[in-house]
VMD Tcl script that draws the C-alpha trace (Angstrom):
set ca {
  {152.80 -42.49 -160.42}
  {154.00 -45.49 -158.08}
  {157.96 -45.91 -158.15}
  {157.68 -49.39 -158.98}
  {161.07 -50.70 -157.71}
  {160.62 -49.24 -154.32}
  {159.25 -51.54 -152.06}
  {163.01 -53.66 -153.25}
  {165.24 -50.35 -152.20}
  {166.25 -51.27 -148.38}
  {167.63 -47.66 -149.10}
  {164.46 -45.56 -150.00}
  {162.58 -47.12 -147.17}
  {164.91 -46.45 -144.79}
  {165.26 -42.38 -145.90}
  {161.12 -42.76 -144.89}
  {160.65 -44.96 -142.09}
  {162.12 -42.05 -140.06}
  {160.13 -43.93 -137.28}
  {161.75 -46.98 -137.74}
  {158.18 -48.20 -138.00}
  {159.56 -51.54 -140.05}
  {161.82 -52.77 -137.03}
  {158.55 -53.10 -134.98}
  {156.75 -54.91 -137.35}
  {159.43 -57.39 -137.93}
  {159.52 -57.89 -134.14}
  {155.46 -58.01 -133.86}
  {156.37 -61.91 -133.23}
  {159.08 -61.30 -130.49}
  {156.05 -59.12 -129.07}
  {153.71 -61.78 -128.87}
  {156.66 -63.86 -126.80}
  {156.88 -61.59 -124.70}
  {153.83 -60.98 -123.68}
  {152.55 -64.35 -123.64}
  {155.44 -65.23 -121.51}
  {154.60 -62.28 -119.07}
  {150.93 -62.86 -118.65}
  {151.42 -66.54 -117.58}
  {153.37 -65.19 -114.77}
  {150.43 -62.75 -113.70}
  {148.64 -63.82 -110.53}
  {144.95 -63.25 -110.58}
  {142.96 -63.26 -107.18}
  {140.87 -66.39 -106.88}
  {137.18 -64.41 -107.10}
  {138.36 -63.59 -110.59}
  {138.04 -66.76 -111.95}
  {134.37 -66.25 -110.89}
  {132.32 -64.20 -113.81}
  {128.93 -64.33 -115.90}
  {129.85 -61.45 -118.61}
  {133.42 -59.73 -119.59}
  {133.49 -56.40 -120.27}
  {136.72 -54.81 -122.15}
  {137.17 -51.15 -122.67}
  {139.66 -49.92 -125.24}
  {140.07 -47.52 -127.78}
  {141.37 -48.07 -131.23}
  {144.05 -50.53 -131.41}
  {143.53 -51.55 -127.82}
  {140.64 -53.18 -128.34}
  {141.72 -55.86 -131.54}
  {142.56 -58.26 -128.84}
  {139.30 -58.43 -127.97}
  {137.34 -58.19 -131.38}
  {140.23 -61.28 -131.95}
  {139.13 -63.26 -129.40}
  {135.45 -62.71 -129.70}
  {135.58 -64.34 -133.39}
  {138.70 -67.02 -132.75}
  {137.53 -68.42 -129.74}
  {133.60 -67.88 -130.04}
  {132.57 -71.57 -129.61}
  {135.29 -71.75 -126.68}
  {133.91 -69.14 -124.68}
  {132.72 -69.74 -121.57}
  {130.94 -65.82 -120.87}
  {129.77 -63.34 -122.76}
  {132.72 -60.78 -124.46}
  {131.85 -57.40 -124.75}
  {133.58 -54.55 -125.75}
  {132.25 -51.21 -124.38}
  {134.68 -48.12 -126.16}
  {133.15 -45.47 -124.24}
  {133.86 -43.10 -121.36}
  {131.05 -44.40 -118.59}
  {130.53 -48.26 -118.30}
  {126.63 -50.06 -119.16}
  {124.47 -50.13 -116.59}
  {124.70 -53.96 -117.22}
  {127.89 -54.18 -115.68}
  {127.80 -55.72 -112.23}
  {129.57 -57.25 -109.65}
  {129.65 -60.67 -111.32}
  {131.31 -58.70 -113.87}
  {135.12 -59.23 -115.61}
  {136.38 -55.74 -116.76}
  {139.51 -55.10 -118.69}
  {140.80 -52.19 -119.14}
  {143.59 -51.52 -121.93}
  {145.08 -48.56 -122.83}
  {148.76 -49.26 -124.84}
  {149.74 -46.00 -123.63}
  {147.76 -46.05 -120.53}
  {146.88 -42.52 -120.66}
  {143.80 -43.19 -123.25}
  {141.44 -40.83 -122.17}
  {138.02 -42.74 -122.07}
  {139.52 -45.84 -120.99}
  {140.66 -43.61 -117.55}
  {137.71 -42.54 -116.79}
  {135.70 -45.72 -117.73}
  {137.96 -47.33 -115.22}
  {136.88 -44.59 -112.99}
  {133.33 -44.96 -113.07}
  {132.94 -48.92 -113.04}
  {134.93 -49.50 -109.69}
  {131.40 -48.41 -108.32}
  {130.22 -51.22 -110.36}
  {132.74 -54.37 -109.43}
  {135.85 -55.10 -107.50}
  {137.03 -57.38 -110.76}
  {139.25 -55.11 -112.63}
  {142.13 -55.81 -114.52}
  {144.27 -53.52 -116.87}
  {146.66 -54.12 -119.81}
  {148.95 -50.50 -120.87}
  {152.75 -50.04 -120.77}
  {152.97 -47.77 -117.91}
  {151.20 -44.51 -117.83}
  {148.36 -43.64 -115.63}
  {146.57 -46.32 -115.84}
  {149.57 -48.79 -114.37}
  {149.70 -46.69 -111.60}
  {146.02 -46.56 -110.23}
  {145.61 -50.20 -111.08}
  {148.86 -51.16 -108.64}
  {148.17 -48.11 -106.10}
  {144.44 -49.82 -105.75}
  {145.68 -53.14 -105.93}
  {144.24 -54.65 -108.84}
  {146.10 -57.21 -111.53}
  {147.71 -55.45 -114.76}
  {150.46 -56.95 -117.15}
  {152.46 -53.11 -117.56}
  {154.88 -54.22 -120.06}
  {157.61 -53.00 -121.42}
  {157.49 -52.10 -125.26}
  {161.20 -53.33 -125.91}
  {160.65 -54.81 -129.37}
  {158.72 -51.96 -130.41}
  {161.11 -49.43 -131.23}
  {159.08 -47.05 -133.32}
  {156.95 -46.41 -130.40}
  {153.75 -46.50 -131.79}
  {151.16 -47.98 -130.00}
  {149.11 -49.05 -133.15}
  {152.82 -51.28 -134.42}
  {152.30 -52.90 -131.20}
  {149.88 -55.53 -132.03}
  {151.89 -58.24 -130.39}
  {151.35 -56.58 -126.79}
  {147.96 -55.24 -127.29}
  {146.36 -59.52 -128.91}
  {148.46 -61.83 -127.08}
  {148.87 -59.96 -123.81}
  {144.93 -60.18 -123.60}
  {144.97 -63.83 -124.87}
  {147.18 -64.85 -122.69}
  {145.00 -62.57 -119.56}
  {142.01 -64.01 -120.31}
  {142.98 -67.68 -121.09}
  {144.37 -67.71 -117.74}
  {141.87 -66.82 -115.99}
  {139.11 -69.54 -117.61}
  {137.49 -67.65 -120.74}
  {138.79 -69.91 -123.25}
  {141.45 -72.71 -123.45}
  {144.99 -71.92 -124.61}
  {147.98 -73.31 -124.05}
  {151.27 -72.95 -124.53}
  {152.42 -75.25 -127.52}
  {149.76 -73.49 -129.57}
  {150.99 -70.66 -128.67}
  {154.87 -71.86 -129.95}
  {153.10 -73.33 -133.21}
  {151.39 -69.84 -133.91}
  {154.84 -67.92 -133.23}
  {156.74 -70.51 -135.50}
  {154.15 -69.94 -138.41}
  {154.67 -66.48 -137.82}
  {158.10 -66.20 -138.32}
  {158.31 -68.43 -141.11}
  {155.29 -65.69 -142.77}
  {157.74 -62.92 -141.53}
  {160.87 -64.22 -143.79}
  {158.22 -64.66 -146.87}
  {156.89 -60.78 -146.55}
  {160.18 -59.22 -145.14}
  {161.97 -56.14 -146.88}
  {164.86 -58.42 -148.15}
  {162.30 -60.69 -150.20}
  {162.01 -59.29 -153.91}
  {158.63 -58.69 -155.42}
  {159.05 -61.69 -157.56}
  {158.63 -63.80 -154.98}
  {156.81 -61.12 -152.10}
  {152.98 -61.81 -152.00}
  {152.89 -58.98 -149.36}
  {154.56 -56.45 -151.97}
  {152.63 -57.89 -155.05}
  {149.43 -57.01 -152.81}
  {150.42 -53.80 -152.08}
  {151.30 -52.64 -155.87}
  {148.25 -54.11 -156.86}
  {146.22 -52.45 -154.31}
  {147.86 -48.75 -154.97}
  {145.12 -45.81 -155.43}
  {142.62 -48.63 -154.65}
  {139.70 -48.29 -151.60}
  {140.03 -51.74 -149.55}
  {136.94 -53.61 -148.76}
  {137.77 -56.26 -146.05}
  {135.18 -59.61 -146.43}
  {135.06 -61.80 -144.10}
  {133.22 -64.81 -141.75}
  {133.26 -66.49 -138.83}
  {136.46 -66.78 -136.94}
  {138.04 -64.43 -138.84}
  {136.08 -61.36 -138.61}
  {138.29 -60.30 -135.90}
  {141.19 -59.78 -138.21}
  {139.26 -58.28 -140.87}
  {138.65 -55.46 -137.93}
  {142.47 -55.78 -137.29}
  {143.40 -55.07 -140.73}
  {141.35 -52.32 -141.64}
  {142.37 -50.35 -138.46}
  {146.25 -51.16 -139.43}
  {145.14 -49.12 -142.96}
  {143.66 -46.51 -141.43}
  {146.13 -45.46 -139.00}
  {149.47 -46.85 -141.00}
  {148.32 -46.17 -143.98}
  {146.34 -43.45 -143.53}
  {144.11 -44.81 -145.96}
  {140.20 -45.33 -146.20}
  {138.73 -48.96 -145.66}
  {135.76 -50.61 -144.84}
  {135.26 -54.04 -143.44}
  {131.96 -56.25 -143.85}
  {130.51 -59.41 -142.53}
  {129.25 -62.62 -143.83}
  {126.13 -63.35 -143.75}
  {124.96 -60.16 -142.56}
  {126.04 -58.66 -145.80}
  {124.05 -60.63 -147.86}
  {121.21 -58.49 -146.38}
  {122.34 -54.67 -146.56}
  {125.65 -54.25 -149.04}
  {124.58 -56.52 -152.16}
  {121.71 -54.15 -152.56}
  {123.57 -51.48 -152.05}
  {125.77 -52.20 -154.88}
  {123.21 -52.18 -157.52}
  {123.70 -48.61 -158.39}
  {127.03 -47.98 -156.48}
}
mol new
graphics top color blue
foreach p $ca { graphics top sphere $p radius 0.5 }
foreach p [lrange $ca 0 end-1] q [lrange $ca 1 end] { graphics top cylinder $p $q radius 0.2 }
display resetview
């Protein structure tokens, strides 16, 4: 049975969060600062800016930034996006191709050795970690990478660094011509976001808490993300922020595609 005052004891939380998971998602904003600020300052060779198809390997939560993009920025987009979560890279790829590689940890397995394999492929690599192996073979071989450092993410967990992992590759790949962005968006997108942060934040009582309300409501519930257009992206966000915070089942779907698969399936459910 759900405590139902809990999510309004600062005290109970804290005794859980032994991670201090909530500090980084209070500073997800700060994040996205920082690493808009950082990538702006990134200098890309020229050839870069020269591309017919973007390829972007990442695993898990590096990759949101890209399924974000791909639905924000779709009628902005001036090459294809693809996102390729495997160890080899498609034979597609070529030397007209973008590739990013992103790896929060830089260590992630299959992004390594993707990154590997496509150098064969094209000279137009890029990378996006916080250190680990990755940083290093990208600057030992001389290619561009924003290596940042995860100082408002003091849990630690690459998945509570969302900030990094969708702005860093905003900011990457609006820089170097895939879509416009600029910089007073950006400010209008972190003011919104800290006004949203004060609505949902611990200190907020239920009463007035949308974010809690939603989460008592949703308790011993399986989550079924719906969504359209531009904001499929963060339909994919959310449901991968259930399954590896909350360790909880969820499934996302897509309108209209739905209307051909799922409403039949729900006819004997």
């Amino acid at each position: 049975m759900i405590d139902k005052g809990i999510l309004d004891d600062k005290k109970k939380i804290t005794a859980q969060d032994e991670d201090n998971m909530l500090a980084s998602v209070d500073s997800i904003p700060e994040q996205a600062e920082q690493a808009w600020s950082e990538t702006q300052a990134i200098e890309f060779p020229g050839h870069y800016r020269s591309f017919n198809k973007v390829v972007a390997c990442g695993m898990g939560g590096s990759h949101l930034g890209t399924d974000i993009i791909k639905a924000l920025f779709k009628r902005q987009l001036t090459a294809p996006l693809l996102i390729f979560s495997h160890y080899e890279p498609p034979h597609y790829v070529d030397a007209s191709t973008l590739v990013l590689l992103s790896s929060y940890s830089g260590n992630t397995e299959e992004t390594l050795a993707f990154g590997d394999s496509v150098k064969t492929k094209t000279k137009k690599i890029m990378g996006i970690c916080s250190g680990g192996k990755l940083a290093g073979l990208l600057k030992e071989q001389g290619y561009p990478v924003y290596d940042f450092d995860p100082k408002h993410n003091p849990c630690g967990q690459p998945r509570i660094g969302l900030g990094y992992a969708i702005v860093g590759q905003i900011g990457m790949f609006s820089k170097l011509g895939l879509f416009t962005m600029d910089t007073s968006e950006v400010r209008k997108t972190l003011t919104q976001s800290k006004s949203l942060k004060k609505q949902w934040s611990l200190e907020q009582k239920t009463q007035h808490n949308q974010a809690k309300q939603y989460a008592y409501s949703l308790h011993e519930k399986i989550i079924v993300f719906v969504s359209a257009e531009f904001l499929f992206g963060n339909a994919h966000t959310a449901r991968n922020q259930l399954h590896e915070n909350a360790k909880q089942f969820g499934d996302m779907f897509e309108i209209p595609e739905l209307n051909h698969h799922l409403l039949e399936g729900l006819r004997f459910p």
